[in-house]
MIKOL-470120 format. One line per 5 residues: number of its first residue (from 1); their letters; for each residue x, y, z of C-alpha. Coordinates in Angstrom, 2 decimals. Layout:
N
NUM> A> X/Y/Z  ...;
This chain:
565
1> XXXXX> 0.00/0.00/0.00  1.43/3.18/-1.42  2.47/5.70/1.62  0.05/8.98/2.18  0.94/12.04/1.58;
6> XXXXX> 2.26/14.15/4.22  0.15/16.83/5.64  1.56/20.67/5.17  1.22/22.03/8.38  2.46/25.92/8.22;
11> XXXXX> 4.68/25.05/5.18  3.58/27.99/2.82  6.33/26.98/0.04  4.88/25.84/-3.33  8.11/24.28/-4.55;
16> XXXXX> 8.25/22.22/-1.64  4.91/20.62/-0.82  4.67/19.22/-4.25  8.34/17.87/-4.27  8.44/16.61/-1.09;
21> XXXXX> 4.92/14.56/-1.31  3.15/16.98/0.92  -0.74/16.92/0.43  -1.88/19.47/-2.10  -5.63/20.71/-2.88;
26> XXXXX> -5.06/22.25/-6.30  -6.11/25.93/-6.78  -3.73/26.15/-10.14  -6.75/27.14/-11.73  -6.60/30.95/-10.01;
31> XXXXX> -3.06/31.46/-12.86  -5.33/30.82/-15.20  -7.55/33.44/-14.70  -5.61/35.90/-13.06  -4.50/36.22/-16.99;
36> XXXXX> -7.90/35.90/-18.19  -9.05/38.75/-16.03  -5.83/40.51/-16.18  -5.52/43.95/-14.35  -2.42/45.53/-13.05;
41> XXXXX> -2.82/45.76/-9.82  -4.98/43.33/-7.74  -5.77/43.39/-4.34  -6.92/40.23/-2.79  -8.49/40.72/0.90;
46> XXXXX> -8.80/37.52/2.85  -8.64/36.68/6.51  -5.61/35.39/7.98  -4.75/31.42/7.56  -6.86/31.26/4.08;
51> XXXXX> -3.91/30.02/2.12  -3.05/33.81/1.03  0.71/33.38/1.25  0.80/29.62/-0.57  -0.91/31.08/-3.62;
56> XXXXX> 1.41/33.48/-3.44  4.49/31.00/-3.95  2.33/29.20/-6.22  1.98/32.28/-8.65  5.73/33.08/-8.33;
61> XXXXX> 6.87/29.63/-8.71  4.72/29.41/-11.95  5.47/33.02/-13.37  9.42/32.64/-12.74  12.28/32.74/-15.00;
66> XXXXX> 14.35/29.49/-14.36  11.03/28.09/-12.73  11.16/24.03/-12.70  7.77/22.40/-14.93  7.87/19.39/-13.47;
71> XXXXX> 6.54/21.10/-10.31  3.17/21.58/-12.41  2.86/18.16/-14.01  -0.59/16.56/-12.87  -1.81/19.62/-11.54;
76> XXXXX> -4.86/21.21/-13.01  -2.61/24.16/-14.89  -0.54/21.60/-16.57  -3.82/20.40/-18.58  -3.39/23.55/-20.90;
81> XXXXX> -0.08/23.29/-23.18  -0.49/26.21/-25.11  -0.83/28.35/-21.68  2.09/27.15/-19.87  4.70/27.24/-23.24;
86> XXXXX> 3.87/31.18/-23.22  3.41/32.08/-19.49  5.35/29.62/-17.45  9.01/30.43/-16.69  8.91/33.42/-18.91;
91> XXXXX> 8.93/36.30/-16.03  11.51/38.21/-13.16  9.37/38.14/-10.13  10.07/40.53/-7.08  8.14/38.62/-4.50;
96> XXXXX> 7.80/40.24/-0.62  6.26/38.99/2.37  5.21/41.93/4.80  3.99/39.13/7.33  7.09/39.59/9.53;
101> XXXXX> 7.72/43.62/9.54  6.53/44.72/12.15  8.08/46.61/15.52  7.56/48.48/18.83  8.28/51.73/17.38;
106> XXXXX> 9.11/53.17/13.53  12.66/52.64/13.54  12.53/49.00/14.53  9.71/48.52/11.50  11.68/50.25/9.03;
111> XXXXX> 14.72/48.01/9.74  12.44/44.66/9.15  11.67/46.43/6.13  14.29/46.87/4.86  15.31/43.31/5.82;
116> XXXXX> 12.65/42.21/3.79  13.12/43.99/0.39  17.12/43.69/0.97  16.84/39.79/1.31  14.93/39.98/-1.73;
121> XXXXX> 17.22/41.73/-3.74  19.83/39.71/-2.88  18.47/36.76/-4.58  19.36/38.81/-8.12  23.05/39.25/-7.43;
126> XXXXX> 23.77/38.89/-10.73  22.67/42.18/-11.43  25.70/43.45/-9.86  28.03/42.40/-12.77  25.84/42.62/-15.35;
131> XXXXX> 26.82/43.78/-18.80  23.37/45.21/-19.33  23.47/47.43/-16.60  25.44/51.01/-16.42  27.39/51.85/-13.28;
136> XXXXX> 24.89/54.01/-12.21  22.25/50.87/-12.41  25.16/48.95/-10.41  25.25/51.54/-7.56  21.24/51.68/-7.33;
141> XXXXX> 21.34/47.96/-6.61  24.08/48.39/-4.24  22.26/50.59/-2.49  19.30/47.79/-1.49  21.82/45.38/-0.50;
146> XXXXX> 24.42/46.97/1.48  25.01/45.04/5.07  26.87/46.23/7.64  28.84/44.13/9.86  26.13/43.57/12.66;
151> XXXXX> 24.41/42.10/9.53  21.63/44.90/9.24  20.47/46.58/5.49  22.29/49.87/5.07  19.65/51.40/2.78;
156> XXXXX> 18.61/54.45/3.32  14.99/55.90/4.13  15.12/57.57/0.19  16.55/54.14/-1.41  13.85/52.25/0.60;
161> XXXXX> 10.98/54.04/-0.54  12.34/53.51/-4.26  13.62/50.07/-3.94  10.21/48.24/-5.36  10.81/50.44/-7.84;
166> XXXXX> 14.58/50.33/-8.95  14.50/46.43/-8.39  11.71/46.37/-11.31  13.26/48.62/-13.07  16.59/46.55/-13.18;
171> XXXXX> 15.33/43.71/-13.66  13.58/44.23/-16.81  16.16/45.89/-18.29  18.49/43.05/-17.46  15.82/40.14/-18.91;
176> XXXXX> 14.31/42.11/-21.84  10.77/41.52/-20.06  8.17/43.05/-17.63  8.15/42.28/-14.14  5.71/40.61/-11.46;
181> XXXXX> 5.61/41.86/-8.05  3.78/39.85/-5.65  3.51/41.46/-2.25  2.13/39.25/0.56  0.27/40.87/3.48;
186> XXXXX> 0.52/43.95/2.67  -1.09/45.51/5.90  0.58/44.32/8.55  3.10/47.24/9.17  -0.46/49.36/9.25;
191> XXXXX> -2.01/47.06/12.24  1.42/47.07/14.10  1.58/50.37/13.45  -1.91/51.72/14.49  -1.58/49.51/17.45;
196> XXXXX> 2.27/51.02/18.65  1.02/54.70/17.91  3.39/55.22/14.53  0.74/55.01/11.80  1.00/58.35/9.91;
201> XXXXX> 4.39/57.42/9.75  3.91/53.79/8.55  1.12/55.33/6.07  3.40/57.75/4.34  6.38/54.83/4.07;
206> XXXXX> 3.84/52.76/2.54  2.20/54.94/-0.24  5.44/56.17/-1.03  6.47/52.55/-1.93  3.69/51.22/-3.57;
211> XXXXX> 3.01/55.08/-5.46  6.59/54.54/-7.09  6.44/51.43/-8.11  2.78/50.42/-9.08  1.84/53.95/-10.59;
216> XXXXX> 2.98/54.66/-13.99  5.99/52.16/-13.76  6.83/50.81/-17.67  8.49/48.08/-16.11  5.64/46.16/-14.71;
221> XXXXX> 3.70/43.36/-15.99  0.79/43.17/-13.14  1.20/43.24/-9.28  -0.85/41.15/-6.79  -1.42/42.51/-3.13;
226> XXXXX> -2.67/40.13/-0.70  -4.04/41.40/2.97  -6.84/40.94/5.77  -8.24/44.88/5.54  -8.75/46.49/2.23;
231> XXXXX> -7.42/50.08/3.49  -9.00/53.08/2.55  -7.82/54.07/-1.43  -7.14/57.70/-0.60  -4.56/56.48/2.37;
236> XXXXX> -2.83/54.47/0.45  -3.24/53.50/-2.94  -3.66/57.35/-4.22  -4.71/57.80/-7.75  -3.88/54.12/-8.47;
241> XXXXX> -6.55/54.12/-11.60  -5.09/50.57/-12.55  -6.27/48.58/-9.21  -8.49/46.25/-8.57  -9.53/45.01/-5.47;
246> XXXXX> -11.09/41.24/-5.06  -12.51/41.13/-1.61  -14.31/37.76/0.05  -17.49/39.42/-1.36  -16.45/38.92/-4.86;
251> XXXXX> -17.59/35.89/-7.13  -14.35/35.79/-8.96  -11.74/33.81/-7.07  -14.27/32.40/-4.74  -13.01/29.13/-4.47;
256> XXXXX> -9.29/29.81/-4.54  -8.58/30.98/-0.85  -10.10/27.96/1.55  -11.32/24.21/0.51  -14.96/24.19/-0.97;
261> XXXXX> -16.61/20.98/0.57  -15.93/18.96/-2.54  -11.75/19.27/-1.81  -12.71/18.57/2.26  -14.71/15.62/0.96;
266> XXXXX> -11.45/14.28/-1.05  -9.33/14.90/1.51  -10.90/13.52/4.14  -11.59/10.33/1.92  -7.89/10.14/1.30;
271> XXXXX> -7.01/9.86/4.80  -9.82/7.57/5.49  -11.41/9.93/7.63  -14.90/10.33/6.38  -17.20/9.52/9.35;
276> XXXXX> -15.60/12.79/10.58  -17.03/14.78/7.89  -19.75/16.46/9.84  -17.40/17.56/12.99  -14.97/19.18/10.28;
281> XXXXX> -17.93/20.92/8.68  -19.60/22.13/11.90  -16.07/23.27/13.38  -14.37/24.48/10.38  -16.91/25.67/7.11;
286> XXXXX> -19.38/28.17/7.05  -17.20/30.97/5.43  -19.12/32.60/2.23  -16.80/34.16/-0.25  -18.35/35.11/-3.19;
291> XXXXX> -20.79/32.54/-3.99  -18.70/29.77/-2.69  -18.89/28.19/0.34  -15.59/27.68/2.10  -13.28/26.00/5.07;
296> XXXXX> -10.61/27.24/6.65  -7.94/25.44/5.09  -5.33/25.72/8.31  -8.26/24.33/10.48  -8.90/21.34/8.26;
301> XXXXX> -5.39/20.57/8.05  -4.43/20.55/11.25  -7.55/18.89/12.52  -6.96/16.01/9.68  -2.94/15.33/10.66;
306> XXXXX> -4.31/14.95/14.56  -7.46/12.70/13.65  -4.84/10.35/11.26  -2.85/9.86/14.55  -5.56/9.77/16.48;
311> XXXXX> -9.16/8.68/14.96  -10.54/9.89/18.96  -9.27/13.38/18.71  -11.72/16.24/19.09  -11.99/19.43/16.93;
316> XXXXX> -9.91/22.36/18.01  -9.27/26.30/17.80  -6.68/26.34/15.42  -7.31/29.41/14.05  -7.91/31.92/16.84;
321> XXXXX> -4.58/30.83/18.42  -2.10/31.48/15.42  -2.68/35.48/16.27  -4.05/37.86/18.73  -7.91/38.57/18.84;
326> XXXXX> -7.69/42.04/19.78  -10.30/43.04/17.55  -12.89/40.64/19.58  -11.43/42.41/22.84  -12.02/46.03/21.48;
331> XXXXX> -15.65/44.83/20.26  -16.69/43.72/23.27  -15.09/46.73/25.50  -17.29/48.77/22.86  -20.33/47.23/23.15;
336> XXXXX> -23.53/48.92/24.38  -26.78/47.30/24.99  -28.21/47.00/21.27  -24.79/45.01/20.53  -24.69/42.48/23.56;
341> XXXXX> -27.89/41.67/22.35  -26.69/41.25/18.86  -23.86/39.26/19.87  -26.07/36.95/22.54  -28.27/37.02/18.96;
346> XXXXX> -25.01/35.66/16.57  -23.72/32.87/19.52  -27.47/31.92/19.27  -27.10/30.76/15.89  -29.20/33.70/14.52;
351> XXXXX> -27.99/36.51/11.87  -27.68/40.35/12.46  -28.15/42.75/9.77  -25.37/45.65/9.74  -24.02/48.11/7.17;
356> XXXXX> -20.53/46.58/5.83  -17.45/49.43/5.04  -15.41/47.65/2.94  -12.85/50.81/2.89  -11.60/51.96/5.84;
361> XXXXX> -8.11/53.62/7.28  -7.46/52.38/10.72  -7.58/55.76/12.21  -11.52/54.85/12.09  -11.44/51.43/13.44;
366> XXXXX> -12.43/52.58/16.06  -14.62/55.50/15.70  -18.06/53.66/16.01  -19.13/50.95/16.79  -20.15/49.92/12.82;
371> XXXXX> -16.93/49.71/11.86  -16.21/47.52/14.15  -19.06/44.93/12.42  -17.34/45.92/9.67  -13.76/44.80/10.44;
376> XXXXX> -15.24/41.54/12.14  -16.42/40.51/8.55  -13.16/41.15/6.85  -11.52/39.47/9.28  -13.42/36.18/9.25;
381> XXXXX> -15.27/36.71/12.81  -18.48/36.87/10.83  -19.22/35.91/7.07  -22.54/36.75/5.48  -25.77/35.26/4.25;
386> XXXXX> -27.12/37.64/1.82  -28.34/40.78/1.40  -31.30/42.90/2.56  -33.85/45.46/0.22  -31.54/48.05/1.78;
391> XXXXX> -28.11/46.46/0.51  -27.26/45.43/4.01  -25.79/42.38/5.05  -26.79/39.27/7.08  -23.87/38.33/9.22;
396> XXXXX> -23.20/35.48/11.52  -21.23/33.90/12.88  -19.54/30.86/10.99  -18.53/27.50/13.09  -18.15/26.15/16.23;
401> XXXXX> -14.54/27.70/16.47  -15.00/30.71/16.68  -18.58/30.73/18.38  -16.38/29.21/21.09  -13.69/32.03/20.59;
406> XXXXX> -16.25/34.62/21.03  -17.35/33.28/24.17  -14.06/32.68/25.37  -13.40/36.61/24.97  -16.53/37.15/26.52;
411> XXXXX> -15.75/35.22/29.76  -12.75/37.08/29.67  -13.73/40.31/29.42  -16.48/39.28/32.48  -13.70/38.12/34.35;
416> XXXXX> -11.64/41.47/34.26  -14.51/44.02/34.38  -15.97/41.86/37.44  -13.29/42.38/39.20  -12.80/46.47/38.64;
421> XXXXX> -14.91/46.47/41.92  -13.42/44.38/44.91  -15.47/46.00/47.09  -18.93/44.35/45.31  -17.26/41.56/44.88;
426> XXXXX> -15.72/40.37/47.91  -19.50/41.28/49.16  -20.45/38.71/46.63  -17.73/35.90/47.94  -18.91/36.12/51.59;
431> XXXXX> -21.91/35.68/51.14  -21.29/31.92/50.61  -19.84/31.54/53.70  -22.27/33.27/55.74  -25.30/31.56/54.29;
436> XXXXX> -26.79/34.09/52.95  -28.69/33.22/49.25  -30.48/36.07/49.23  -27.26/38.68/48.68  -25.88/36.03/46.07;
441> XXXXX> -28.86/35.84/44.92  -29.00/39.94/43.86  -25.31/40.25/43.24  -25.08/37.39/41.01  -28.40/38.74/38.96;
446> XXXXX> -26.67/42.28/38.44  -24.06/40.60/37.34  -26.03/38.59/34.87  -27.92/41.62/33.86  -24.53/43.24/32.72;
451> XXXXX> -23.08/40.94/30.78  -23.78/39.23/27.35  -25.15/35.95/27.93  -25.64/32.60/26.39  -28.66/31.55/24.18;
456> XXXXX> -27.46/28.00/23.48  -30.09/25.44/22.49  -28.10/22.77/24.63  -29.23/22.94/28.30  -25.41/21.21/29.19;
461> XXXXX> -23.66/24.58/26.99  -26.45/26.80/29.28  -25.35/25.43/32.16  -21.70/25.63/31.20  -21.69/29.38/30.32;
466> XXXXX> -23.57/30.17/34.23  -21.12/27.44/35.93  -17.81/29.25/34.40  -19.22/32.57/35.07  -19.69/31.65/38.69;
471> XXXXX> -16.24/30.48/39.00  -14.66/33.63/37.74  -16.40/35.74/40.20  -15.43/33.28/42.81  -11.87/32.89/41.71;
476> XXXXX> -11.48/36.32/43.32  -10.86/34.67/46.88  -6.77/33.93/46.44  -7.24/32.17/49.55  -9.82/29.97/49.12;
481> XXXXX> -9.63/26.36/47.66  -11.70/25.83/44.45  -12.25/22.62/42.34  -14.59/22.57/39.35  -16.29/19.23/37.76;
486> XXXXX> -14.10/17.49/41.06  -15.31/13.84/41.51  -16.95/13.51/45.07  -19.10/10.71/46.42  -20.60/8.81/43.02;
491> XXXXX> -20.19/11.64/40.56  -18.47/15.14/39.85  -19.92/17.96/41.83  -20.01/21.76/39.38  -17.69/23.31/42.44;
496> XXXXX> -17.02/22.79/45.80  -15.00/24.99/48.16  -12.43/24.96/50.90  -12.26/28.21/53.36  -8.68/26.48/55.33;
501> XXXXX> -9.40/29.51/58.23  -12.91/28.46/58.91  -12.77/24.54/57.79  -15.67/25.65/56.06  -16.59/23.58/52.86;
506> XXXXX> -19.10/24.76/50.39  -20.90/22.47/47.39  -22.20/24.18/44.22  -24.86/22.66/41.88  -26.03/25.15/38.44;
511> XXXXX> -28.88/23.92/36.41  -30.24/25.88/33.66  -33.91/26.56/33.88  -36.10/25.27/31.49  -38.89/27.37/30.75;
516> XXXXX> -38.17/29.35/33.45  -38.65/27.07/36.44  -36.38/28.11/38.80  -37.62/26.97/42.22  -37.58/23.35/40.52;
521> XXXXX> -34.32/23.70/38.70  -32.67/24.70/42.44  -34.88/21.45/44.49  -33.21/19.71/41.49  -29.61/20.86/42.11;
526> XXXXX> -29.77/20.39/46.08  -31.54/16.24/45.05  -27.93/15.81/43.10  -25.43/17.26/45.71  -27.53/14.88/48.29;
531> XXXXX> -27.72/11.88/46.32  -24.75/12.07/44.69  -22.78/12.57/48.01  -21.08/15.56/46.55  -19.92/16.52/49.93;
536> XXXXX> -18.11/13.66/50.77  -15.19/15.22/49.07  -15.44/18.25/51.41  -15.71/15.85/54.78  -13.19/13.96/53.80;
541> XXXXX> -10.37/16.99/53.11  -11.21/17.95/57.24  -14.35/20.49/56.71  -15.92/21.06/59.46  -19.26/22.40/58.46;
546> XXXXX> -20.41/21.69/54.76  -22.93/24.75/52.79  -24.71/23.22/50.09  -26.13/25.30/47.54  -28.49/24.92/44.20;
551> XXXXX> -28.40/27.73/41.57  -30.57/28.06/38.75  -30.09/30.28/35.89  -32.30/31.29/33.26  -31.51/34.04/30.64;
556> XXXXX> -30.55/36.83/32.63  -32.15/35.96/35.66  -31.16/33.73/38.97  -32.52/32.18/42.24  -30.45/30.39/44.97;
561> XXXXX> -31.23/27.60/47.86  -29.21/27.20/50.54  -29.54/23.61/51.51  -30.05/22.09/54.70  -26.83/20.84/56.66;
């Protein structure tokens, strides 16, 4: 039996998945028409981990001069002759990854810069002896590629904001033939930027760069710009006439960033995974781009390599936790009333209609509260579901993931705004210990009132969101012992305490209320802890006296028992 294919976990390289029998779902098809639809300048927005910076190496490993055709044989590209004997192989390429330039401050950025675009250069060295060049074209490469001895770029600030431009212009005098720049996440210097405080800075670097070399410049074929935000034209892409911008609502392209469930389909039958089909659909899918529906391509192939090593794994958050969610942070922190409900409406399942700004500079991220919808969409937090009569959009949220990263930030976000008032609750803490369900009772209720809750159809997930709530407001007590889900007697009490001063022990049993009942829901609660032994645990660590409570939750609301001893 022939060995599988290797899965590419965070191996972005074209060249090398294909030579060194990695798995490959073929988008060769996107060459094709990125001639077919030719325009010199395209702009392809996609959220992060959508296979942005493999296409990338794809489209420079196809377009190159030198490039090796063998790479291409079998793949879907290969199938047309005529098209690879006159575009394959027959192009310089200035290819850049912005991914990694990023810094503290503007100095530290403009160093990884010119890091970047310096190791980049370097790969033509034989410009530097050329016959076609002059002396003058000699010194203008010398100038990108200057190290010192600590290793660092030497170009200067004038140099660097030319250097897209003199390294086209070089090369295609030195091959006879247009150029193809390829410029991988393009906006990354802008989000470091806007979040360290040197963004007018990072803007002006940046249109300077791209204004000299995709405006007017002879010596380019087409460029292709990949990013998450599609910033505002007048910040940086100024009178750029020749741009196009291909965004996740566009139908063209819609299948080539993310699997469509036909290539999840074929992959999972190649790894004989198929029963797991409808974990990696509910986890993973639910992205609309264009009129395609689409996976996350990371998710599915990291989920994929675990399940082939281990057919009992369970789905992950692969996504979330390959880059900060600070946007989810800000959102929340933002949020008024009308928007918890809208999120308690999206974890629900259900769709919120909003106004989508494609362009924005990210000086207005954060000027209301719509752009911030507008910013979750482009970044993959949300994906639509059509359009109203007023051209707004139906958003919601996509999969399992990152319904689970939203309320993750949300318990978060509880957790430190809770505890911006000791005073309430430390009021909130005692009041466990001095048997008194009443207090709890209101505290806990405010508490509820304030914060976005859970609409989940699952009672268990209900019960879940109250239960970890509780513990993060009880977590406040550094001195007290707390064990969630603990086994105890003939099952696994929700929490049970240890006060060491007082040897006082105290059991905790949530339930969710079903249609509201809450007296029943707490009788319910105290039945378990009793028959259950839950405090068993408790007696047997050296508590003294044992508190038993049962808390039930409903929507926004609460009621507590105290037990009897």
């Amino acid at each position: 039996m022939p060995e599988k294919k290797k899965f590419p976990v965070g191996i972005d390289n074209f060249e090398k998945i294909i030579k060194n029998n990695f798995y490959y779902v073929d988008k060769t098809e996107m060459i094709h028409s990125l001639i077919r639809n030719w325009s010199e300048v395209n702009l392809f927005t996609r959220p992060r981990r959508f296979g942005k910076s493999l296409n990338m190496n794809m489209l420079q490993t196809f377009f190159e001069i030198g490039t090796d055709p063998i790479v291409f044989e079998g793949l879907k590209i290969s199938e047309d002759r005529e098209f690879c004997e006159k575009y394959m192989g027959h192009f310089p390429v200035i290819s850049i990854s912005l991914k990694n330039v990023e810094g503290m401050n503007f100095e530290s950025t403009c160093a990884a810069m010119k890091y970047a675009i310096g190791a980049e250069a370097l790969r033509f060295s034989f410009l530097e002896k050329s016959p076609e060049l002059s002396e003058t074209d000699k010194k203008m490469y010398k100038a990108l590629t200057m190290v010192s001895d600590t290793g660092d770029f030497q170009m200067s600030y004038s140099a660097m904001e030319k250097s897209l431009l003199t390294l086209s212009t070089l090369l295609c005098k030195y091959y006879g033939e247009k150029v193809i720049l390829l410029i991988d996440e393009y906006d990354v210097p802008l989000d470091k930027a806007f979040q360290y405080g040197y963004y007018e800075e990072m803007v002006s670097l940046i249109r300077n760069m791209f204004g000299n070399v995709l405006k007017t410049n002879s010596n380019l074929y087409f460029a292709v710009l990949t990013g998450c935000l599609r910033i505002a034209k007048e910040s940086i892409f100024t009178d750029l006439n020749n741009f196009e911008v291909l965004s996740v609502l566009d139908v063209q392209y819609d299948e080539y960033f993310g699997f469509t469930d036909t290539e999840v389909h074929d992959m999972l039958d190649y790894y004989d995974l198929s029963g797991h089909y409808k974990e990696v659909k509910e986890w993973y899918d639910g992205y609309q781009f264009g009129n395609t529906e689409v996976y996350c391509p990371w998710d599915v192939i990291c989920y994929c390599k675990k399940l082939y090593a281990d057919p009992d794994a369970k789905p992950e958050d692969y996504w979330s936790n390959t880059s900060g969610n600070v946007i989810i942070r800000r959102f929340i922190n933002r949020a008024d009333s009308q928007t918890k409900n809208d999120i308690e409406r999206l974890i629900a399942g259900e769709t919120v209609t909003k106004e989508i700004h494609q362009e924005l500079t990210y000086n207005e991220l954060d000027s209301s509260i719509e752009n911030l919808w507008s910013v979750l969409f482009t970044t993959g937090y949300l994906t639509q579901k059509g359009k109203t009569a007023e051209n707004q959009f139906c958003l919601k949220i996509p999969n399992l993931e990152v319904k689970n990263l939203f309320i993750k930030q949300i318990r978060e976000w509880f957790r430190q705004t809770s505890r911006q008032d000791g005073d309430t609750l430390n009021q909130f803490c005692n009041a466990f210990s001095e048997q008194n369900p009443e207090k709890i009772e209101e505290l806990f209720g405010n508490y509820l009132w304030n914060t976005i809750s859970i609409r989940d159809t699952a009672t268990a997930k209900k019960e879940n969101f109250y239960h970890g709530m509780l513990l993060g407001l009880l977590g406040y007590k550094d001195n007290w012992i707390i064990r969630s889900n603990a086994e105890s007697g003939t099952g696994y009490s929700d929490i049970l305490i240890e006060i060491p001063e007082s040897r006082t022990g105290i059991a905790i049993e949530v339930k969710y209320a079903e249609k509201g009942k809450m007296k029943d829901a707490c009788i319910k609660a105290l039945s378990q802890i009793e028959e259950r032994k839950y405090a068993a645990k408790l007696e047997d660590d050296g508590m003294r006296s044992v508190i038993k409570y049962g808390i039930a939750c409903y929507k926004k609301d609460c009621r507590v028992v105290l037990g009897t001893s």
